[in-house]
N, C-alpha and C positions, 0 to 999 in steps of 0.2 A: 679576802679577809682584810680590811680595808678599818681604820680606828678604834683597831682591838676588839674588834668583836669577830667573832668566831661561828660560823654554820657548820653546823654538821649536816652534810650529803647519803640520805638512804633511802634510794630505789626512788627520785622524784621527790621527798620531802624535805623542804627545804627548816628548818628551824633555827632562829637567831637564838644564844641567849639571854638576850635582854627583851627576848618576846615584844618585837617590833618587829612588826610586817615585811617582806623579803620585798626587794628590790629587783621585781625579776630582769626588769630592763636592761641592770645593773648588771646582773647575773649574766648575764648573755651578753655582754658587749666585753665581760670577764674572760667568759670562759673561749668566747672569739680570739680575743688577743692572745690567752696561752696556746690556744691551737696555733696561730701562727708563729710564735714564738717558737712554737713544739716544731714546727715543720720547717722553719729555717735552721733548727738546730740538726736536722735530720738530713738535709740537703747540706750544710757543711760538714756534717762528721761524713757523708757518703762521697764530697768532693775529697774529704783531705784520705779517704782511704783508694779513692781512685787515684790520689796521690803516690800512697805508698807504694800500693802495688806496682807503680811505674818505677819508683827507688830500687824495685827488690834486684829489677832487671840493670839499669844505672850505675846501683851501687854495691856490684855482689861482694863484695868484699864485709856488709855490712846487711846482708841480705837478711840474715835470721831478726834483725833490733825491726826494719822495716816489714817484715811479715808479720808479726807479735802487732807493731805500729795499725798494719791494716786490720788485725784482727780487732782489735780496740776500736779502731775509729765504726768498723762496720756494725761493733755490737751495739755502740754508742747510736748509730745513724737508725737502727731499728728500735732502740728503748725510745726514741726520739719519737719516731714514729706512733711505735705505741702509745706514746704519752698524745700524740697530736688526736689518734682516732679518741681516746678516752677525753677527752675535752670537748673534740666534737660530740659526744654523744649527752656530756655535759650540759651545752650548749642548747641541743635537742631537746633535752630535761626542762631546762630552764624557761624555754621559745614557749614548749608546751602546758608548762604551768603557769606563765602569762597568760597565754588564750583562758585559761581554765579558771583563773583571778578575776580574770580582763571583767570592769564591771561590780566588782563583788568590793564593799568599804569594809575598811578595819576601824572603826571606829560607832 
C-alpha cells in the first residue's frame, strides 16, 4: 500500500480504489519482500528461543522468566512463519494474475 492507496485482496482480485489498473509486477516483487522479511523474522524469534532454552539450563535460578522467554520467542518464530507462507501464496496470486493480464490494455 504504497501513496495511499489502498487494495483490497479477495481470493486473486486485485482492486485499487482509485480504479487504476494493478501493478501486478509491483505486487510480486511486494509481497517477495514481506515473505522474506516474514522468514527472517521467523529464523530470529526461532534463534533467540534456542537461546532461552539454553538460559533455562545456565540460569536456573531464573529458570521459569527463561521458559515463559522461549515460549514467546517460539510462538513468535511460527506466526512468523505463517505470515511468510501467506505472502508466499500472495505472491503466487499476484505472479498468476500477471500471466492472465499479461497483454490485455486498460485503456
Amino acid at each position: 500500500m504504497t501513496g495511499g492507496k489502498h487494495h483490497h485482496h479477495h481470493h486473486g482480485h486485485h482492486v485499487q480504489e482509485d480504479s487504476k489498473p494493478v501493478d501486478y509486477a509491483k505486487e510480486v516483487k511486494h509481497h517477495k519482500h514481506n515473505e522474506h522479511l516474514a522468514e527472517l523474522g521467523a529464523i530470529a524469534a526461532g534463534a533467540f528461543a534456542v537461546h532461552e532454552k539454553h538460559k533455562i539450563k545456565k540460569d536456573p535460578a531464573h529458570a521459569h522468566r527463561h521458559k515463559v522467554e522461549e515460549r514467546i520467542a517460539t510462538t513468535v518464530a511460527v506466526a512468523a512463519g505463517g505470515y511468510a507462507l501467506h505472502e508466499r501464496h500472495e505472491k503466487k496470486e499476484a505472479k498468476k494474475q500477471m500471466k492472465h493480464h499479461h497483454g490485455h490494455h486498460f485503456f
